[in-house]
TORSE-503197 format. One record per residue: x, y, z of N, C-alpha, C, CB in turn; residue in one letter. Coordinates in nm, 3 decimals. Each point is the difference from the previous one (the first is absolute). Glycine has a CB too. Example, Ala and Ser with C-alpha at 12.3 -4.5 7.8 and 13.67 -1.06 7.14 Angstrom:
! TORSE-503197
     n_xx     n_yy     n_zz    ca_xx    ca_yy    ca_zz     c_xx     c_yy     c_zz    cb_xx    cb_yy    cb_zz  aa
    1.319   -0.569    0.780   -0.089    0.119    0.000    0.090    0.120    0.000   -0.189   -0.117    0.125   A
    0.154    0.222   -0.197    0.082    0.119    0.006   -0.077    0.109    0.073    0.118   -0.063   -0.215   S
END
This chain:
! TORSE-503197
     n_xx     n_yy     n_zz    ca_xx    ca_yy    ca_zz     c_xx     c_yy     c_zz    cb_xx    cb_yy    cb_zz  aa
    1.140    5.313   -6.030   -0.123   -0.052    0.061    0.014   -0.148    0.034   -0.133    0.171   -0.128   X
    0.198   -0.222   -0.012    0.015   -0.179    0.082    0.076   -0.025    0.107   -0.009   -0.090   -0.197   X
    0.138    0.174    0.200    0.067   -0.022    0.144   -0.081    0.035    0.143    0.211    0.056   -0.141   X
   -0.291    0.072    0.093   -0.040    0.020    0.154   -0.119   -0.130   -0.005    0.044    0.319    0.052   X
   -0.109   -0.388   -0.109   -0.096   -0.095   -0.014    0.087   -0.130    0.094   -0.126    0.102   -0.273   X
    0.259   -0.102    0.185    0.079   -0.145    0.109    0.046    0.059    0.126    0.118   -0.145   -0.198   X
   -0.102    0.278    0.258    0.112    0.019    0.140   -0.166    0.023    0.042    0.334    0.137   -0.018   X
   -0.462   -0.136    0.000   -0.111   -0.007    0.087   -0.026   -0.171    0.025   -0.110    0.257   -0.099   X
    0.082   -0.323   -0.013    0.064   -0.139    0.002    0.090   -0.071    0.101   -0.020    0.067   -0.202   X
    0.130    0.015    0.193    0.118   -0.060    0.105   -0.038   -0.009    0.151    0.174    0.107   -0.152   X
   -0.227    0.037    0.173   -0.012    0.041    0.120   -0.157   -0.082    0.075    0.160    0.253   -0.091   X
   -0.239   -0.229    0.023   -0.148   -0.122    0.027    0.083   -0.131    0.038   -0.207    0.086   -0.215   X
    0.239   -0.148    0.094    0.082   -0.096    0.073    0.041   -0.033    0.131    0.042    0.041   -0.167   X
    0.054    0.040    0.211    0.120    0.029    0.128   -0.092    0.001    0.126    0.188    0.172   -0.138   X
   -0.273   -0.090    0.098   -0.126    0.039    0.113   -0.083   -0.152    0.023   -0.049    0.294   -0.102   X
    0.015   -0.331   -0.002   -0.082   -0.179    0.019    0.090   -0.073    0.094   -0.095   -0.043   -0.262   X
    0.244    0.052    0.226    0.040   -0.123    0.067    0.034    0.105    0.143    0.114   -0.211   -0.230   X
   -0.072    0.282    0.275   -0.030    0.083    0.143   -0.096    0.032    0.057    0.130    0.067   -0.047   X
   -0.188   -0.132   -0.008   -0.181   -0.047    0.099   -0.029   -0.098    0.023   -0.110    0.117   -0.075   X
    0.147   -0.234   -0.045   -0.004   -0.128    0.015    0.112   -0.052    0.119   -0.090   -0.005   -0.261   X
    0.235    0.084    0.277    0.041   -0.025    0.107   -0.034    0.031    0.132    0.113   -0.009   -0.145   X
   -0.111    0.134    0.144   -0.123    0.074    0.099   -0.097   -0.122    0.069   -0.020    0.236   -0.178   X
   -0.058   -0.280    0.135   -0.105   -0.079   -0.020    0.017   -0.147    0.058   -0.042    0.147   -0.197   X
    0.131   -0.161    0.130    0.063   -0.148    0.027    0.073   -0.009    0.172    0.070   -0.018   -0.309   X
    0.006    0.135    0.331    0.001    0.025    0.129   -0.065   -0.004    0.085    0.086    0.069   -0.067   X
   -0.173    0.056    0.050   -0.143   -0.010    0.109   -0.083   -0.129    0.006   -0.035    0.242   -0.049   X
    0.051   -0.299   -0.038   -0.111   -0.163    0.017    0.105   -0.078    0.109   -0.130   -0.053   -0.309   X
    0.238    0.079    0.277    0.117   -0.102    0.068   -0.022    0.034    0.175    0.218    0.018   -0.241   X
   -0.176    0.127    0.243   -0.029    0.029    0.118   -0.113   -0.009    0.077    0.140    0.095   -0.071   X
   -0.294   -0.108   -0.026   -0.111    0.044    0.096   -0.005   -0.189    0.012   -0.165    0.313   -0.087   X
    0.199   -0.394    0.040   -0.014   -0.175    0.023    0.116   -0.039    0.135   -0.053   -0.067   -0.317   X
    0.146    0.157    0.283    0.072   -0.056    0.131   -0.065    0.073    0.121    0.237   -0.046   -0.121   X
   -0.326    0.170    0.126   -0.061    0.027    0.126   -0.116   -0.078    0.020    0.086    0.214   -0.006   X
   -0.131   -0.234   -0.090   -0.118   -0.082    0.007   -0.005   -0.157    0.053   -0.040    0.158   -0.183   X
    0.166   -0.216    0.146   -0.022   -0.168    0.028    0.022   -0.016    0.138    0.086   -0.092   -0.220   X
   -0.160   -0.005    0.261   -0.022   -0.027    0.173    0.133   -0.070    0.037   -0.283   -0.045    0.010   X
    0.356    0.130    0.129    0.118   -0.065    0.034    0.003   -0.108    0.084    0.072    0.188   -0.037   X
   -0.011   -0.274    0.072    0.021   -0.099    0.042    0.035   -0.050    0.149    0.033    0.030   -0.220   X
   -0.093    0.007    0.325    0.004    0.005    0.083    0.191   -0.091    0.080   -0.338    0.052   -0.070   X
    0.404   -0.031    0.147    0.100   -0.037    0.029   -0.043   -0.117    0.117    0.128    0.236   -0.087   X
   -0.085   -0.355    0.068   -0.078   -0.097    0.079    0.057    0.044    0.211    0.008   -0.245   -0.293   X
   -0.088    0.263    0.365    0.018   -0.002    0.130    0.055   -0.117    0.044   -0.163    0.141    0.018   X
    0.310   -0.090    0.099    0.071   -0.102    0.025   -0.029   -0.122    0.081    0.115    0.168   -0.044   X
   -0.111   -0.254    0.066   -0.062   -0.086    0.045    0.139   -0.119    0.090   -0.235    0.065   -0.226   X
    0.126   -0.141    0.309    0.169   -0.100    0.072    0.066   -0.070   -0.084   -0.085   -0.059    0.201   X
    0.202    0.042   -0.196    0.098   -0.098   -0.088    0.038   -0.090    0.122    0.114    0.173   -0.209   X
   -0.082   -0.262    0.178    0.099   -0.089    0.033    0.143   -0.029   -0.087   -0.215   -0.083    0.095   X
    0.220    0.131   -0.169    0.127   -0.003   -0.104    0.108   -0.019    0.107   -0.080    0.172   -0.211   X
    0.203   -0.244    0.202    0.096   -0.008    0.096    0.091    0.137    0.001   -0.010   -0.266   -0.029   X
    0.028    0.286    0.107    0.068    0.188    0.030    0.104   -0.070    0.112   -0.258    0.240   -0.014   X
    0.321   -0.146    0.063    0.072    0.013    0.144   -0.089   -0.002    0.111    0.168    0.132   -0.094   X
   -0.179   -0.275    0.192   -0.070    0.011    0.080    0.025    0.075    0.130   -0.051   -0.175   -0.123   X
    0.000    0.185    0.192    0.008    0.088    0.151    0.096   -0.078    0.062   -0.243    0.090    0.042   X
    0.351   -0.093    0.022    0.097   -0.004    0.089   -0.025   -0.053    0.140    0.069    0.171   -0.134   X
   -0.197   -0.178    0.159   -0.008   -0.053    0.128   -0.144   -0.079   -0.011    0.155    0.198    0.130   X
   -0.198   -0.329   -0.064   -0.061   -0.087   -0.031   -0.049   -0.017    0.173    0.131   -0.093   -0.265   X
   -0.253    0.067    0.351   -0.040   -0.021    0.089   -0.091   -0.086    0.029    0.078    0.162   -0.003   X
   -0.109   -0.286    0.059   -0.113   -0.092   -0.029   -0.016   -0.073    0.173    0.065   -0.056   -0.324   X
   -0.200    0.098    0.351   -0.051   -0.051    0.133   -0.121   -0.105   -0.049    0.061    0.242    0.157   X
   -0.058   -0.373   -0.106   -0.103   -0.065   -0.017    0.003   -0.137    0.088   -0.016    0.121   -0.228   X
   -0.076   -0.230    0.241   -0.002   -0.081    0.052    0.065   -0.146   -0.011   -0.152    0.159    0.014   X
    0.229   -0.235    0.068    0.063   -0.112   -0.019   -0.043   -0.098    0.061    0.154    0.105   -0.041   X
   -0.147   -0.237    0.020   -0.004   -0.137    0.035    0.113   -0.077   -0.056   -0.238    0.019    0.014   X
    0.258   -0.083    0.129    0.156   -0.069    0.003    0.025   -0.138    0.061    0.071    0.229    0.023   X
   -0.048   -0.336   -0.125   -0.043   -0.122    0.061    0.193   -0.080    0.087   -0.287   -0.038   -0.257   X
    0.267   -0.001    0.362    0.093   -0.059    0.056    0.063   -0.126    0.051   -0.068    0.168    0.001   X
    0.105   -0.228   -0.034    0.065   -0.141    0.039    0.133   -0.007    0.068   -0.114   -0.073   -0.189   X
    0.147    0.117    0.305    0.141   -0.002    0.085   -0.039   -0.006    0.138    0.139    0.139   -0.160   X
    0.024   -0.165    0.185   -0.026   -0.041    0.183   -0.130   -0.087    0.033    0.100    0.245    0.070   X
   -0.098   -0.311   -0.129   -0.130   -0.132    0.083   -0.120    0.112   -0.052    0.125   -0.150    0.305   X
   -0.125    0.241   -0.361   -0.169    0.043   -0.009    0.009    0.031   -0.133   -0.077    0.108    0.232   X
   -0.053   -0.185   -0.300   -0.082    0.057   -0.059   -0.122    0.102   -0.019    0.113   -0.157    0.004   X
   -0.085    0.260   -0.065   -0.110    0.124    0.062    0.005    0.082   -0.120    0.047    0.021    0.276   X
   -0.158    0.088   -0.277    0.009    0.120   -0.102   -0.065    0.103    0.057    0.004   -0.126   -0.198   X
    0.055    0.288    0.147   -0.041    0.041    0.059   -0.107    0.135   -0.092    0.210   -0.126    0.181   X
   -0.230    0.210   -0.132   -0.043    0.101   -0.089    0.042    0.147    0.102   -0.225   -0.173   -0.146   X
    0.241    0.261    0.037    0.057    0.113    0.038    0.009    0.164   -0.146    0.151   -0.239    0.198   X
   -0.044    0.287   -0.179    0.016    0.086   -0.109    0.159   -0.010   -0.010   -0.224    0.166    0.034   X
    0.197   -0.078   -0.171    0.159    0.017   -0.023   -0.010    0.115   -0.100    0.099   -0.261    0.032   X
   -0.014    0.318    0.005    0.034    0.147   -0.030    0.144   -0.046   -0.073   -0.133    0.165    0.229   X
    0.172   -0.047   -0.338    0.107    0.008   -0.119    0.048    0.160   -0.014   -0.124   -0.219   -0.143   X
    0.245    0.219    0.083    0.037    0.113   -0.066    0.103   -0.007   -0.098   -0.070    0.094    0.182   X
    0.036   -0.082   -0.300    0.099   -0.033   -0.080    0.048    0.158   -0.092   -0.109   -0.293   -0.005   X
    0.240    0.299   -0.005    0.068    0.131   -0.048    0.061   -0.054   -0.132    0.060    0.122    0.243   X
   -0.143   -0.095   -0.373    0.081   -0.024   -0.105    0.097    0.110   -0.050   -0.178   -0.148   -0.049   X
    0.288    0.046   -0.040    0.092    0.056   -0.071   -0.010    0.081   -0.143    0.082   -0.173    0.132   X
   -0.152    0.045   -0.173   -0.075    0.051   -0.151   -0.106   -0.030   -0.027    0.154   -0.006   -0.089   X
   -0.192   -0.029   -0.035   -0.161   -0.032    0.016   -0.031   -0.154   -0.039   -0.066    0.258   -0.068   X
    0.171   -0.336    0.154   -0.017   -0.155    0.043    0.066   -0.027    0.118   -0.011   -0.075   -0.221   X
    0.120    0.136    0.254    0.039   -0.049    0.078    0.008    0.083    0.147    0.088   -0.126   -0.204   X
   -0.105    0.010    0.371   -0.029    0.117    0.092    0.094   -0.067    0.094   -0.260    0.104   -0.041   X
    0.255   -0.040    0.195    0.041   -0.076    0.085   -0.145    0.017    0.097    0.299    0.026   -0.041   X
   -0.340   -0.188    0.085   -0.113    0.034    0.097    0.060   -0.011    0.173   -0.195   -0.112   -0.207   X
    0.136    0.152    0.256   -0.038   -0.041    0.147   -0.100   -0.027    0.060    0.124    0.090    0.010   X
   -0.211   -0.229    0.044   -0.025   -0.054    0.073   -0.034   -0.030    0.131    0.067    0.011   -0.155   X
   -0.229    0.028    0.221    0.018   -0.092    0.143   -0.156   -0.051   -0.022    0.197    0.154    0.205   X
   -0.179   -0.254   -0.139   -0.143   -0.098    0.001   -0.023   -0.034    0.135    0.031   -0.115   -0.222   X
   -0.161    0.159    0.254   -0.009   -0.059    0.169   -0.139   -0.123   -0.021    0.081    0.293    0.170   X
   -0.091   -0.383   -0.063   -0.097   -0.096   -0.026   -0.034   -0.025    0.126    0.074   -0.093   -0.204   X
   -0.208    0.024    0.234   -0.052   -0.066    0.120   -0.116   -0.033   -0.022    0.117    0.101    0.136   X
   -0.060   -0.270   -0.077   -0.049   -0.141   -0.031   -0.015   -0.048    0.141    0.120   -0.048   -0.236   X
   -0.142   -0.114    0.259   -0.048   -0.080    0.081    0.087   -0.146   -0.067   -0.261    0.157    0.069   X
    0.352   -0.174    0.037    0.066   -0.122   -0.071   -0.024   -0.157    0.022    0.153    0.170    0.004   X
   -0.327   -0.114    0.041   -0.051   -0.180    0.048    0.060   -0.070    0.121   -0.014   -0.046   -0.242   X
    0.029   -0.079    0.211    0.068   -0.128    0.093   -0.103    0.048    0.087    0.288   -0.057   -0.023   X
   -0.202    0.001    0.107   -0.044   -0.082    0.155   -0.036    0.102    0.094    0.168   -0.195   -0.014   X
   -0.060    0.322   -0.003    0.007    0.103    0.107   -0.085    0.118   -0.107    0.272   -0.076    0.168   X
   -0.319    0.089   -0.274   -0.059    0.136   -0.088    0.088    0.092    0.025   -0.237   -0.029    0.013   X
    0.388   -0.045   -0.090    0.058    0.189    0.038   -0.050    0.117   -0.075    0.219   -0.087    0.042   X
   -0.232    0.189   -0.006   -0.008    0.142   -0.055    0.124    0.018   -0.109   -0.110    0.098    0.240   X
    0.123   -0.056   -0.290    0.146    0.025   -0.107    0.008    0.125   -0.082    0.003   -0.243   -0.040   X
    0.073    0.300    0.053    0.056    0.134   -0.081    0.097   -0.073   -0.095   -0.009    0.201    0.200   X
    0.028   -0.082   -0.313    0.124   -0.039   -0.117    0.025    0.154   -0.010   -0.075   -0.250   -0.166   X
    0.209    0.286    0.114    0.049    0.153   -0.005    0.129   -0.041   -0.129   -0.054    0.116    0.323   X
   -0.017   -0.084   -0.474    0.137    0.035   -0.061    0.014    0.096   -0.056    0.034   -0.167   -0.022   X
    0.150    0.187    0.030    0.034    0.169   -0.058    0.116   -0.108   -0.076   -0.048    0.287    0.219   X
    0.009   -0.173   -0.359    0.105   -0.046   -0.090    0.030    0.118   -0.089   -0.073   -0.247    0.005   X
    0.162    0.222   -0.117    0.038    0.089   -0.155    0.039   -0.092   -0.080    0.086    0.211    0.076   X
   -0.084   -0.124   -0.148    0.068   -0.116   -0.124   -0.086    0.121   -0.169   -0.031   -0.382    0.200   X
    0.088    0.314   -0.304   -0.038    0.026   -0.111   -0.154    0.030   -0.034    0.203   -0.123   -0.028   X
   -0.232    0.187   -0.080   -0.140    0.021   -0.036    0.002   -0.014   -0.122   -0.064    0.133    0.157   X
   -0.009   -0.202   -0.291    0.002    0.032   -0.136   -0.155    0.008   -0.024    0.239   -0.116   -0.069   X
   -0.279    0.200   -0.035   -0.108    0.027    0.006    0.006   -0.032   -0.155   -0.049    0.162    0.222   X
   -0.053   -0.172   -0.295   -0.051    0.023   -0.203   -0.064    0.093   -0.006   -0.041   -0.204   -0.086   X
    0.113    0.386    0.092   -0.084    0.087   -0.054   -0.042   -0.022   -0.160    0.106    0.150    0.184   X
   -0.239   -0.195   -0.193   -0.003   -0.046   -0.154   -0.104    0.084   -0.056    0.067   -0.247    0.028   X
   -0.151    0.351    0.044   -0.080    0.055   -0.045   -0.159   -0.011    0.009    0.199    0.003   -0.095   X
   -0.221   -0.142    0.158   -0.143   -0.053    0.005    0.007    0.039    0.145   -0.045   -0.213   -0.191   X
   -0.071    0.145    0.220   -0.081   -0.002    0.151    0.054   -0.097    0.116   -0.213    0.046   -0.138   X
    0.219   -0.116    0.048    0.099   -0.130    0.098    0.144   -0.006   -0.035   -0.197   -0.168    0.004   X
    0.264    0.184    0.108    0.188    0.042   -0.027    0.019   -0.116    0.147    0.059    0.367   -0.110   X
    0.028   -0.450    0.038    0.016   -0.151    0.061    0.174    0.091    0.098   -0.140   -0.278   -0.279   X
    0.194    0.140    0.347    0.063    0.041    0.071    0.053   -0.097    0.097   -0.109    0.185   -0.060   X
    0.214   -0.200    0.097    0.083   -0.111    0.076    0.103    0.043    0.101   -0.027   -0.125   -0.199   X
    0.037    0.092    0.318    0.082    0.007    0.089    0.090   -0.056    0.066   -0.124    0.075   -0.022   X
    0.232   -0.028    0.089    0.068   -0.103    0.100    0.068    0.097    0.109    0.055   -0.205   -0.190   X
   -0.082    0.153    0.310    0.003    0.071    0.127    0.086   -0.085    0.130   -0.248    0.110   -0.091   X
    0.351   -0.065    0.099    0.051   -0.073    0.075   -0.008    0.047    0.166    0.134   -0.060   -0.223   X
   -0.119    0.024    0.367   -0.033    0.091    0.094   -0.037   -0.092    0.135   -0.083    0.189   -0.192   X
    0.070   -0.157    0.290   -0.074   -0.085    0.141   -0.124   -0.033   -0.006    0.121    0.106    0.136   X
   -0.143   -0.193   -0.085   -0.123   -0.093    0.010    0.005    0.001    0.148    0.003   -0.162   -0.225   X
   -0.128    0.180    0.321   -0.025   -0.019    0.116   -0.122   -0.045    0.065    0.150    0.133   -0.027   X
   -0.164   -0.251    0.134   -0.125   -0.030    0.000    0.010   -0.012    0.138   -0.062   -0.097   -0.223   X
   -0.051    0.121    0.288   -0.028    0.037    0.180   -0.126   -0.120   -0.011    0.056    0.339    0.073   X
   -0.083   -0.420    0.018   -0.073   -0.067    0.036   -0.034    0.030    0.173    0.084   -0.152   -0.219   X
   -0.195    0.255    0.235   -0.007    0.075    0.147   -0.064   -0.107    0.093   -0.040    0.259   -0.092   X
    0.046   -0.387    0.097   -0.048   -0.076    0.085    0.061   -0.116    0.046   -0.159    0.091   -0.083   X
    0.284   -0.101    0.038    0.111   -0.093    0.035    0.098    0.032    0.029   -0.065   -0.102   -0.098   X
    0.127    0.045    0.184    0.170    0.042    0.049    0.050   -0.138   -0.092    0.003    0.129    0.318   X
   -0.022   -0.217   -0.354    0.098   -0.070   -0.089    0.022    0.053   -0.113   -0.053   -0.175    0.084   X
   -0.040    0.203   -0.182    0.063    0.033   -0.136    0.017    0.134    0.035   -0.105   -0.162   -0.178   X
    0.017    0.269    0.259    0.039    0.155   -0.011    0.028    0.091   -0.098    0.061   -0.073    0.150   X
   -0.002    0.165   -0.174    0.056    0.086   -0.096    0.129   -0.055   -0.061   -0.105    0.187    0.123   X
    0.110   -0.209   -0.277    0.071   -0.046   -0.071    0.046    0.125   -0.108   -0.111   -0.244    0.061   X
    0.231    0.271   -0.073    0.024    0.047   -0.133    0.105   -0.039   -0.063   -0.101    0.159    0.056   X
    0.069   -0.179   -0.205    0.101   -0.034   -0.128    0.048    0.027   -0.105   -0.057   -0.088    0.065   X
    0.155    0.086   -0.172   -0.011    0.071   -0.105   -0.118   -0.076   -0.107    0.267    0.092    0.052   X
   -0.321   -0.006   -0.073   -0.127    0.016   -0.138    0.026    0.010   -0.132   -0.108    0.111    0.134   X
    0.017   -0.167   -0.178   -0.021    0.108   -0.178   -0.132   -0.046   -0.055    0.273    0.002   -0.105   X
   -0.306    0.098    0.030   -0.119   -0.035   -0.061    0.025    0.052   -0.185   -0.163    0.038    0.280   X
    0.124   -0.095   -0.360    0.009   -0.038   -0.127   -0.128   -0.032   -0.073    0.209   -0.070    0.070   X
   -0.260    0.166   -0.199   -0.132   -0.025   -0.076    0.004    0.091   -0.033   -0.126   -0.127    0.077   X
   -0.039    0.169   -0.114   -0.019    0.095   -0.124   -0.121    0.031    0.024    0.140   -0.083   -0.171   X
   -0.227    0.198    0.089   -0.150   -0.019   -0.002   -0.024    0.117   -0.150   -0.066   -0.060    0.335   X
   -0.045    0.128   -0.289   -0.031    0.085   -0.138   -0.099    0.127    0.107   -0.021   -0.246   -0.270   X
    0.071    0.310    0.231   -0.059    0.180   -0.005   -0.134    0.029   -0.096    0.273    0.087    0.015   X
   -0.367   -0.081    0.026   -0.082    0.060   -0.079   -0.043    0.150   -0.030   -0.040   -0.202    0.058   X
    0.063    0.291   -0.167    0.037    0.117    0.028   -0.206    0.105   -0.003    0.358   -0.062   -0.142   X
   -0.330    0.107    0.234   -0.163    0.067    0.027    0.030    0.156   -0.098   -0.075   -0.114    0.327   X
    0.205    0.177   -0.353   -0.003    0.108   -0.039    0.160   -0.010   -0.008   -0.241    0.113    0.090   X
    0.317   -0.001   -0.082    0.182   -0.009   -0.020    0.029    0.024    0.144    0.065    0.113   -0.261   X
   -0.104   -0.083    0.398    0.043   -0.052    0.114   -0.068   -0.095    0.084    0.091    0.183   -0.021   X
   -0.228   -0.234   -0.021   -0.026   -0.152    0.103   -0.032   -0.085   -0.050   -0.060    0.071    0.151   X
    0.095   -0.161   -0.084   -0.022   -0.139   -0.030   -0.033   -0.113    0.072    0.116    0.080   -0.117   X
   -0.180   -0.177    0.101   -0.051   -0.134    0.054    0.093   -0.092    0.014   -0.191    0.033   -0.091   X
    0.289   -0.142    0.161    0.078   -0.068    0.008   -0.029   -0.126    0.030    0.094    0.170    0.027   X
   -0.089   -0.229   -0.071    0.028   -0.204    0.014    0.119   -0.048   -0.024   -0.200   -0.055   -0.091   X
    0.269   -0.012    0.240    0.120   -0.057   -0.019   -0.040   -0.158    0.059    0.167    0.247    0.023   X
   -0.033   -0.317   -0.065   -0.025   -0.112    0.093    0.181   -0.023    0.053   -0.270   -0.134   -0.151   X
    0.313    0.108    0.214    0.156   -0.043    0.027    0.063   -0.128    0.081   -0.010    0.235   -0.008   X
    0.086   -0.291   -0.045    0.089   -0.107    0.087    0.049    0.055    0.117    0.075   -0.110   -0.191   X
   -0.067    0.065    0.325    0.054    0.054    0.118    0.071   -0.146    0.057   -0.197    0.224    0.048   X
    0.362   -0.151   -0.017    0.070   -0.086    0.026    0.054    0.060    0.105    0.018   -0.107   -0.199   X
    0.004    0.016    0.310    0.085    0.055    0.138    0.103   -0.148    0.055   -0.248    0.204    0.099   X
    0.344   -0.131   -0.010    0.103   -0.066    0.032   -0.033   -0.037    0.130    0.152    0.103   -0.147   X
   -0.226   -0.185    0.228   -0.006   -0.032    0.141    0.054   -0.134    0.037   -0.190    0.142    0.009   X
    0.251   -0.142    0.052    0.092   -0.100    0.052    0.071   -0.099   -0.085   -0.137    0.028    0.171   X
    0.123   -0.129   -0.218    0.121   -0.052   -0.146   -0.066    0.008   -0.094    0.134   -0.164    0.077   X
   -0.227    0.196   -0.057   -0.066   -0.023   -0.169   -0.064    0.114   -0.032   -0.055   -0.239    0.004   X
    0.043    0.247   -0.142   -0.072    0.107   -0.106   -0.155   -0.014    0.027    0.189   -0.025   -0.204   X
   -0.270    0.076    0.218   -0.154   -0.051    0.004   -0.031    0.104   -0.085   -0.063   -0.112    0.236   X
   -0.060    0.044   -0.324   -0.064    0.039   -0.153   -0.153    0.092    0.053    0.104   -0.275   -0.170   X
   -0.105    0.380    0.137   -0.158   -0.029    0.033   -0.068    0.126   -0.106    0.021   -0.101    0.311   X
   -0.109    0.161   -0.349   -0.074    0.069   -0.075   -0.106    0.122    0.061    0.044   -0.221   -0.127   X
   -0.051    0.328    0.051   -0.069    0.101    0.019   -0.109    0.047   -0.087    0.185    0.031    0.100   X
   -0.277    0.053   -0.074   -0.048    0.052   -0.117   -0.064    0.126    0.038   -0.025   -0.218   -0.108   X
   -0.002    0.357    0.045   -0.017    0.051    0.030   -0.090    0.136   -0.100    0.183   -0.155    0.157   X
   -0.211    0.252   -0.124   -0.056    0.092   -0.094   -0.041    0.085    0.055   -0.045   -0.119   -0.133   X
    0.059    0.292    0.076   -0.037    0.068    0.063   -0.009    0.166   -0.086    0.088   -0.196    0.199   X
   -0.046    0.283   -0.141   -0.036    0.136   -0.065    0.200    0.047   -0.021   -0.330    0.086    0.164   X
    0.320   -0.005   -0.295    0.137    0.028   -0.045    0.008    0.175   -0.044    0.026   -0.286   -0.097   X
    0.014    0.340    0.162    0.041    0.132   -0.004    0.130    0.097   -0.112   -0.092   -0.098    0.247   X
    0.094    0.113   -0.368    0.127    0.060   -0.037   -0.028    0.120   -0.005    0.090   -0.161   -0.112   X
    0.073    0.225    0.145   -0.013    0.121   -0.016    0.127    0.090   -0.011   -0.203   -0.057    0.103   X
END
């Protein structure tokens, strides 16, 4: 009688703790259906620096101040770009700027300017909004004055040299402000003169 008293004993036992596990389970499981999940945050724009787009396009407006051949003048116009990068600093651009001005004096000449150039591109993909940037463009410089047979149509070798900053609207457009040194070769001497410009920037 005392043995069957302990193997009923034993077995009560065995049964407590296989309920208590039992038990301990189902609480586990019904808390993990129960707790509120965590929504996965929606992706949103980065600017983080990545591999930029390969091709770079920028149309906008120029002003171009001049001191050669006996005239002082400036003009206003546009200038159009295309720059083909290598990596994600470095490009090759191309260049043309057209202008028309009034070169004063005595006679009010009319005056055109026409430059085509290339040369290097470096850009600071750095991740922000503003990605700075510097150039140098070497190429022809040409200037038509349509109301004189003395000075007439002139052309020389050019370059233009500077920098500006990109402002980024999203990961293909952007706002542009440059300003640049413009140097041309007309007759013995180097003449200095300056640009500035800004406009709309296309990558893609």
């Amino acid at each position: 009688m005392r043995k069957l008293f302990i193997i009923c004993g034993a077995l009560l036992c065995l049964s407590w703790t296989a309920s208590a596990q039992d038990l301990s389970a189902a609480l586990e499981a019904s808390a993990a259906t129960s707790a509120p999940t965590v929504a996965e945050p929606s992706p949103s724009f980065s600017l983080a620096p990545s591999d930029r787009d390969p091709w770079q396009v920028e149309v906008g407006y120029q002003y171009q101040h001049f001191n050669l051949l006996g005239q002082n003048f400036h003009t206003h116009g546009f200038n159009s770009d295309v720059t083909r990068y290598i990596n994600n600093w470095y490009g090759i651009e191309g260049t043309a700027a057209v202008g028309f001005g009034n070169a004063g004096g005595v006679y009010h000449l009319d005056a055109k300017s026409l430059f085509l150039g290339g040369g290097p591109h470096i850009s600071m993909l750095n991740g922000k909004r503003l990605e700075p940037w510097v150039h140098a463009l070497v190429g022809w410089e040409h200037l038509r004055f349509t109301q004189s047979s003395t000075v007439g149509s002139n052309g020389a070798l050019g370059f233009m040299a500077g920098g500006g900053v990109d402002y980024k609207f999203g990961t293909n457009l952007s706002w542009r402000i440059q300003a640049d040194f413009l140097g041309s070769h007309f007759g013995d001497a180097i003449q200095k003169d300056y640009s500035f410009g800004s406009g709309l920037v296309l990558n893609f």
